[in-house]
Each structure stands twice: as C-alpha cells, then as structure tokens.
C-alpha positions as CSV (number, residue, x, y, z in Angstrom):
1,X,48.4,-63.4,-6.1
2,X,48.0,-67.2,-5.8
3,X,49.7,-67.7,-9.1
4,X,52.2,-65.4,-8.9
5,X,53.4,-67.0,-5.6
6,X,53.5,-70.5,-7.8
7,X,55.8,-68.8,-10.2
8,X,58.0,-67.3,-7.9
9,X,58.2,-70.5,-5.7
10,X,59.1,-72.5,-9.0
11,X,62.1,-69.5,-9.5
12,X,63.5,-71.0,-5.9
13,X,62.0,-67.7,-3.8
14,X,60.2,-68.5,-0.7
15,X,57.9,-65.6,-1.3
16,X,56.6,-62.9,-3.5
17,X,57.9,-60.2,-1.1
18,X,61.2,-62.2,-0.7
19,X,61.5,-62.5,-5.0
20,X,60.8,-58.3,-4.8
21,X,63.4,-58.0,-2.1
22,X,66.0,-59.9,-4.2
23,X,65.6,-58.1,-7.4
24,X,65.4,-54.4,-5.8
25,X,68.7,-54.4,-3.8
26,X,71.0,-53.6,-6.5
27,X,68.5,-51.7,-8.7
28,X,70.6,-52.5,-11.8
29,X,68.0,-51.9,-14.9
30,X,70.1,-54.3,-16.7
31,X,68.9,-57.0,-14.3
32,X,65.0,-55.6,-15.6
33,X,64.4,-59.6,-17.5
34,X,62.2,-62.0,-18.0
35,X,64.1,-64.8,-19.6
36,X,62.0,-67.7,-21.0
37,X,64.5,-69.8,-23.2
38,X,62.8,-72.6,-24.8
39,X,59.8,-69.8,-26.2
40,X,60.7,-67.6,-29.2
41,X,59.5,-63.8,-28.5
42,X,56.6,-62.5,-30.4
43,X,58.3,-59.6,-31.6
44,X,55.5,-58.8,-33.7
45,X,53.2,-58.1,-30.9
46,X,56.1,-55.8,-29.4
47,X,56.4,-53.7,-32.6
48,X,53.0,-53.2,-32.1
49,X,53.0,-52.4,-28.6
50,X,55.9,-49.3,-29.6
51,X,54.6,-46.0,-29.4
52,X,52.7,-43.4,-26.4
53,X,49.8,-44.7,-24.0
54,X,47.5,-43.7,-21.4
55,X,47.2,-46.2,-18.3
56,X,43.9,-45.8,-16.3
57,X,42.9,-47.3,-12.7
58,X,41.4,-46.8,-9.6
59,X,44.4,-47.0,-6.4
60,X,41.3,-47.4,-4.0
61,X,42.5,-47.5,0.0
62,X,41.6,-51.1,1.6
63,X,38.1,-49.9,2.3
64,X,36.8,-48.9,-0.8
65,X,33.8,-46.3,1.1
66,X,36.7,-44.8,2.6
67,X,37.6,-43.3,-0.6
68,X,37.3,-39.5,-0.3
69,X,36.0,-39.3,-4.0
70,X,35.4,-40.9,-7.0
71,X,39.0,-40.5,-8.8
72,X,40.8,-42.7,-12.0
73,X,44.2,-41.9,-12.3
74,X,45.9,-41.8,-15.2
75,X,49.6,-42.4,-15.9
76,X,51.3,-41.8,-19.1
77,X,53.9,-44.3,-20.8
78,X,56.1,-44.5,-23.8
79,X,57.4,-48.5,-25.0
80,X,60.5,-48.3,-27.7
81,X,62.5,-50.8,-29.3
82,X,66.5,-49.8,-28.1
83,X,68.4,-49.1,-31.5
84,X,71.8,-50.9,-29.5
85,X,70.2,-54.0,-28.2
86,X,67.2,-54.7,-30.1
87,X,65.1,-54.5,-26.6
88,X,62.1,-53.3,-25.5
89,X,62.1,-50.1,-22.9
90,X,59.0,-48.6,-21.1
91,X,58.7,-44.9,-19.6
92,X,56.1,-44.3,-17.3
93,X,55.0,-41.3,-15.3
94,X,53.9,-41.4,-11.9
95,X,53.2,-39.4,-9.1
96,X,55.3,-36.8,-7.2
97,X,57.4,-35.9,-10.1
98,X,58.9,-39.7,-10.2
99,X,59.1,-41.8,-12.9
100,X,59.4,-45.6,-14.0
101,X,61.8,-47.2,-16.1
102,X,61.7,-50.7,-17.4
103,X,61.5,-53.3,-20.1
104,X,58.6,-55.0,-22.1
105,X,58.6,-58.9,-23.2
106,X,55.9,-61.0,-24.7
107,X,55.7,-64.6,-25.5
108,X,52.7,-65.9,-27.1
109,X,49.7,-63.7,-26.9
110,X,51.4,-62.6,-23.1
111,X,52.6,-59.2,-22.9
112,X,55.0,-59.1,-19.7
113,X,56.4,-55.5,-18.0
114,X,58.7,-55.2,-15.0
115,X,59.9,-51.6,-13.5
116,X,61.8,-49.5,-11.3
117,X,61.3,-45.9,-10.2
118,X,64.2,-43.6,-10.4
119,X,63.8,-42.0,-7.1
120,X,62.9,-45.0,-4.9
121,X,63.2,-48.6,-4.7
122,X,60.0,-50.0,-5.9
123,X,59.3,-52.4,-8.6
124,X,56.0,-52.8,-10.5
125,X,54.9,-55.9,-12.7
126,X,52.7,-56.1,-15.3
127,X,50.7,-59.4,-17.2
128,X,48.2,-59.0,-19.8
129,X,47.6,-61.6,-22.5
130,X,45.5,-60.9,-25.6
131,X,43.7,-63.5,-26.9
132,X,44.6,-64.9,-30.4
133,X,46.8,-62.1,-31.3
134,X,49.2,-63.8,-33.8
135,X,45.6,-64.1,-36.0
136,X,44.9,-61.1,-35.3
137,X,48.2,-59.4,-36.7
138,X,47.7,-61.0,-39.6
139,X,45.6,-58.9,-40.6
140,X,47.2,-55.4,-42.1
141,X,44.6,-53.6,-41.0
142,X,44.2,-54.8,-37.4
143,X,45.4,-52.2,-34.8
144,X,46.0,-53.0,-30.9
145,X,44.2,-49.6,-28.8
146,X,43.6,-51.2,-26.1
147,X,44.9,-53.4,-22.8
148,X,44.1,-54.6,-20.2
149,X,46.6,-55.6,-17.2
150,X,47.5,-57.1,-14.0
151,X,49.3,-54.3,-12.3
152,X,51.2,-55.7,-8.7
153,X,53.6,-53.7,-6.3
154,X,55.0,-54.2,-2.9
155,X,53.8,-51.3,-1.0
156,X,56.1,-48.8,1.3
157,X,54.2,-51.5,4.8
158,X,55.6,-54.5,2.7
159,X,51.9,-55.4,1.7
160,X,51.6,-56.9,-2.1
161,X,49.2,-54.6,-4.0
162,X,47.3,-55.6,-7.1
163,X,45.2,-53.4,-9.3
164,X,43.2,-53.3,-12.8
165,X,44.8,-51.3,-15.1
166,X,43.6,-50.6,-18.9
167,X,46.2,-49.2,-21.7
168,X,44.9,-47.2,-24.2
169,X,47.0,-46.2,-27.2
170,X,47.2,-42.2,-27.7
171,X,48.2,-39.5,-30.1
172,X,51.6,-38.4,-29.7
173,X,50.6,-35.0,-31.3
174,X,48.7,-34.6,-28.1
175,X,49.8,-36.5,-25.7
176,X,50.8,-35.2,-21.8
177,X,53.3,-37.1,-20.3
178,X,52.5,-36.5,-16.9
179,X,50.3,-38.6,-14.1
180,X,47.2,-36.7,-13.2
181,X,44.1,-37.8,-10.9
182,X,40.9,-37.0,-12.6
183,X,37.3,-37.3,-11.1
184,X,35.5,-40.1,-12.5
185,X,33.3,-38.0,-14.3
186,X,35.8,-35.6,-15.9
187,X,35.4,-35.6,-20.0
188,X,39.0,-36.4,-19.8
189,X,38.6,-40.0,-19.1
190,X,36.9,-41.7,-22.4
191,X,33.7,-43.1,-21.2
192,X,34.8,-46.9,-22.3
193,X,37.3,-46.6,-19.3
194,X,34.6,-45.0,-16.7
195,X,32.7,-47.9,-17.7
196,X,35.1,-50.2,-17.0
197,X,36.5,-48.8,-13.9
198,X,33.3,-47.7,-12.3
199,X,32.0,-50.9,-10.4
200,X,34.9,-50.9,-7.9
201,X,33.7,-54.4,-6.6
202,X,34.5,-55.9,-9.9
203,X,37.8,-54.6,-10.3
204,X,39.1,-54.8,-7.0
205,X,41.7,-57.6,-6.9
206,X,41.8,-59.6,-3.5
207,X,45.2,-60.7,-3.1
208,X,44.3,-62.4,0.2
C-alpha cells in the first residue's frame, strides 16, 4: 500500500481512501481511466489479454486461524476490445449475484484494471506486470495462461484491502460465469493454484 499512497499523493489526493472517495461518487464508467500520456499502450499485450478467465484467491478475515475453513474463491471474468471506441472492457462476477464492470490498460509489460460493481459503490484495482512480454510476443507461438495481480478495495468499514490474485486463461466452451467458493482441496481448483494459494503467510498482503 506504501506505493499506491505515493501514486495517489503525486495525483494531488491526500489519501488512498480520499482518491477512492473521489472517483466513486458519480460512478460514471466513463470516468473508469488510467491516462498515462507521454507512454504509448501496448495494445499487443491487450489483444492478448481478450478472451474468458478464472481469478483465484484466498479473502482470508484479519486473523488468518480464524478462518472457518480452507476455501479459494474463484471469480469468473471476460476482457473485450469495444468495437465503438477501440477500448478495453472487463466483466467480472462476484458474489451475491453482483457483478463488476470496468476497463483494462497496459503500458509496458504493466497490465492495469480499475472497476465498479453494478449494485454498490465499490471500486477494485488491479496491477500486475509481466516480465519482458514484448520479447515474449514475439514469438507466434507464445501464449499468456497465466497472471498474477495486486488486487486492492476499500472495504464496506473504510479499511483498504489488498489480496493475491492469480488469472488463469479458460475455455469458453466450458467456462461458468459465476463466483463460487471451493474448498482448497476441491479437484476444481488446478493444483498449480492450491500450490500457490496454500501458504497463507506468503500471500497475505500487509497493507499496514
């Protein structure tokens, strides 16, 4: 969270909470941006983002052995390029039948996502960066299945949440577009992402 407070300080907000506050009263998706000027998008690592995935983590309570049970919960998404505007739109599920709506950006090898829910004011923000990607799509062959992001919300007490999520491309033949809580050990959570998600130490962010 240190960082994120630099950036939002640098935008003229006192705050992270304050920079939520500001861009949540109107709840315009429009407004959904992240501008950077002087930096060309990487469109190619957008067109690769396009398509259905699975988002995985752990929403663990502030005492981790307070957890009633080992659970991952996974969200499903769907990232498009608009027709109209050339832009980038994200779908997510989420839980209690509401859903997120919001735009994708990336600039360099950084991949940057910022939402709204449709049935409450809450926005989510997302960072991931993959390492030498504009090598890597080079290459014809090279396919992006996986991601790994910096998930933060403000919570419904006005506390800044941060979490480890991983994206993981999936079949749209197959795919369920709804958020469902799994136990860790269900065979419907590939074991790369038990592995991953498992030590709860590791991948609990302190935002503190």
């Amino acid at each position: 969270m240190a960082k994120l407070s630099l950036i939002v300080k640098v935008l003229g907000y006192s705050n992270y909470i304050d920079f939520i506050n500001s861009n949540t009263e109107a709840f315009n998706f429009n407004d959904l941006r992240i501008d950077m000027n002087n930096v060309k998008q990487n469109t190619a690592l957008l067109d690769s983002l396009v398509g259905c995935w699975y988002s995985y983590n752990r929403n663990l309570p502030e005492n981790p052995s307070q957890a009633k049970d080992d659970r991952i919960w996974r969200s499903a998404k769907e990232i498009y390029k608009s027709e109209t505007s050339g832009e980038y739109f994200i779908e997510r599920s989420g839980g209690d039948r509401h859903k997120y709506f919001g735009k994708v950006t990336a600039y360099s090898d950084y991949v940057f996502i910022i939402m709204n829910s449709n049935t409450f004011i809450r926005q989510r923000h997302f960072v991931s960066r993959i390492k030498d990607i504009k090598e890597k799509l080079k290459n014809p062959e090279y396919k992006l299945h996986e991601l790994h992001f910096i998930s933060t919300c403000i919570s419904f007490n006005q506390e800044p949440i941060a979490l480890f999520e991983i994206f993981q491309k999936a079949d749209r033949k197959i795919f369920v577009s709804d958020s469902i809580s799994f136990p860790i050990e269900s065979e419907e959570i590939p074991t790369s992402i038990i592995q991953q998600l498992e030590d709860t130490e590791s991948n609990r962010i302190d935002y503190r």
